[in-house]
N, C-alpha and C positions, 0 to 999 in steps of 0.2 A: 139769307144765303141759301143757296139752292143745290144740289148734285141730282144726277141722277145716272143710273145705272139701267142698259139695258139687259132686261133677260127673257126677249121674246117679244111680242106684237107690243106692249105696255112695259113703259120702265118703271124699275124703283125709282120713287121719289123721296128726298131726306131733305127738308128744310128745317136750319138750323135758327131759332127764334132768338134772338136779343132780349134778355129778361131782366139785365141792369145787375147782372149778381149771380143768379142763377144762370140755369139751360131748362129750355123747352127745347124738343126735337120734334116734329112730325115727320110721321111714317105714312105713303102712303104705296103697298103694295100693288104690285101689279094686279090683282084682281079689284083695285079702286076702294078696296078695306083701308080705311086710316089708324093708325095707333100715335096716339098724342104722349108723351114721356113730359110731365109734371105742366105746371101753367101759370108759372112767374109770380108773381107779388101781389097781392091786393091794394089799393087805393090809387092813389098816382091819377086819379080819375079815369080809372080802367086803361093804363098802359099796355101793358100784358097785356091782356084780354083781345084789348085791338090789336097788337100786333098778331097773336094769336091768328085774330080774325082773318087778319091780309094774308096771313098764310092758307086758312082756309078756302079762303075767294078765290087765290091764284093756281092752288089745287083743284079747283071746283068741286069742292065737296059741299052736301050739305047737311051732311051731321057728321060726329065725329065716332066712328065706330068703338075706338077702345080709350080711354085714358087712363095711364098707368102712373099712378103718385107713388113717386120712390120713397118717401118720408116725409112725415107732416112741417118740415119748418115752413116757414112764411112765402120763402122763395122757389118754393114747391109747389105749394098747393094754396097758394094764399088767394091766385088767380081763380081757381076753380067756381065760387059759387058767382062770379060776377060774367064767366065764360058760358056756364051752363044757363044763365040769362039770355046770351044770345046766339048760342046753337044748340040743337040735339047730342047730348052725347048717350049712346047707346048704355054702354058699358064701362062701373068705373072699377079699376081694379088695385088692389092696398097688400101690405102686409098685415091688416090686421089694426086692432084700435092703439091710438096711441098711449104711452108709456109715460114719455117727457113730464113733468111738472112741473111746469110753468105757464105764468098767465098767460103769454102769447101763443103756444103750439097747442095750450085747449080750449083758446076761443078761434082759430085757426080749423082743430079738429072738428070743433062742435059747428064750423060754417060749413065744413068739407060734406060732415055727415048728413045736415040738410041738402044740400045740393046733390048729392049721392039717392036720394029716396025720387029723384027724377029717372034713374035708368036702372040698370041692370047691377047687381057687387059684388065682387070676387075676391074674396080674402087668398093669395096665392102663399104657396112655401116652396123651399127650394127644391126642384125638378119636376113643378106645374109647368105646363105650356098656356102660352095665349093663342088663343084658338084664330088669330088674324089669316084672312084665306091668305094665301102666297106665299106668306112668311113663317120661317118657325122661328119661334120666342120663345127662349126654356130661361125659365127662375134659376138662378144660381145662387143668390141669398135672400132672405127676407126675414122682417122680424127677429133680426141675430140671428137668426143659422144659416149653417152654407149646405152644400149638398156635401154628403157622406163619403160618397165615393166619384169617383174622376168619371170625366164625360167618355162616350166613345169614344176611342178615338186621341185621348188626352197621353199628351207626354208624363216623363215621373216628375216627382219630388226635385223642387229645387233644392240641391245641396248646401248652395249658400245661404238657403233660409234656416237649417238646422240652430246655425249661431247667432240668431237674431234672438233678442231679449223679448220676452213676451210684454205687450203693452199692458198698461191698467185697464183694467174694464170701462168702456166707454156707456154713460148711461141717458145716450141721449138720444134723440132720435135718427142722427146721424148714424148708428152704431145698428139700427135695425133697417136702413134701408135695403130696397129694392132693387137688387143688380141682375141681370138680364144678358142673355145675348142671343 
């Protein structure tokens, strides 16, 4: 699935990927900069990865400037070392090593990390930008924290959040992702 937004001689482009579970999103700004948001599943005999791909082709890119892994589960990043086989990816960017302990999310990590030693790493925390030309991309969380203080610009305090019960501590990799906007 495809949208696109004009804002000048070159439109946003957002193709939304079918990952079986997950989201993958590609980004590719008006200055022809892409940012890829996670990269589906590993095995399936590279599912992900190809559909990935048809996104690339129909974009006509051919590398993929940024890719942003929100957190290490399978249906994140599981795609990654099997994608970076068959295009360039510039720059990969994380919250940071994973936490989780479990077999799957650190033989996952530890695929991620090899395929990672092909480009560029950027460990972000919240109120880094991604430097994609055309776009601005500011961290809002990562690694469990959120940013400190409200954005420009940002409305108050939801009142009706006062009386919400605080959650248990979430100790999973879910709980350290990567939120953006």
């Amino acid at each position: 699935m495809c949208c696109a937004l004009t804002l000048g001689a070159k439109p946003l482009e957002i193709y939304f990927i079918d990952v079986e579970g997950g989201q993958s999103t590609l980004i590719v700004s008006p200055s022809g900069q892409s940012l890829l948001i996670d990269a589906g599943w590993r095995g399936f005999e590279g599912r992900d990865s190809e559909r990935i791909m048809q996104m690339t082709k129909r974009a006509k890119l051919k590398q993929i400037d940024y890719v942003l892994i929100t957190h290490y589960h399978r249906d994140h990043v599981g795609g990654v070392p099997d994608l970076a086989q068959r295009i360039k990816i510039v720059n990969f960017v994380d919250h940071g090593p994973n936490t989780e302990d479990t077999k799957v999310v650190r033989e996952d990590y530890s695929d991620y990390v090899k395929a990672l030693q092909k480009g560029e790493h950027t460990v972000v925390k919240p109120g880094d930008s991604i430097p994609v030309k055309g776009l601005k991309v500011q961290v809002l969380t990562a690694n469990g924290n959120v940013l400190k203080s409200p954005l420009a610009g940002a409305g108050q305090p939801n009142t009706f959040c006062a009386s919400t019960p605080k959650k248990e501590d979430d100790l999973t990799e879910n709980a350290r992702s990567t939120g953006f906007w």
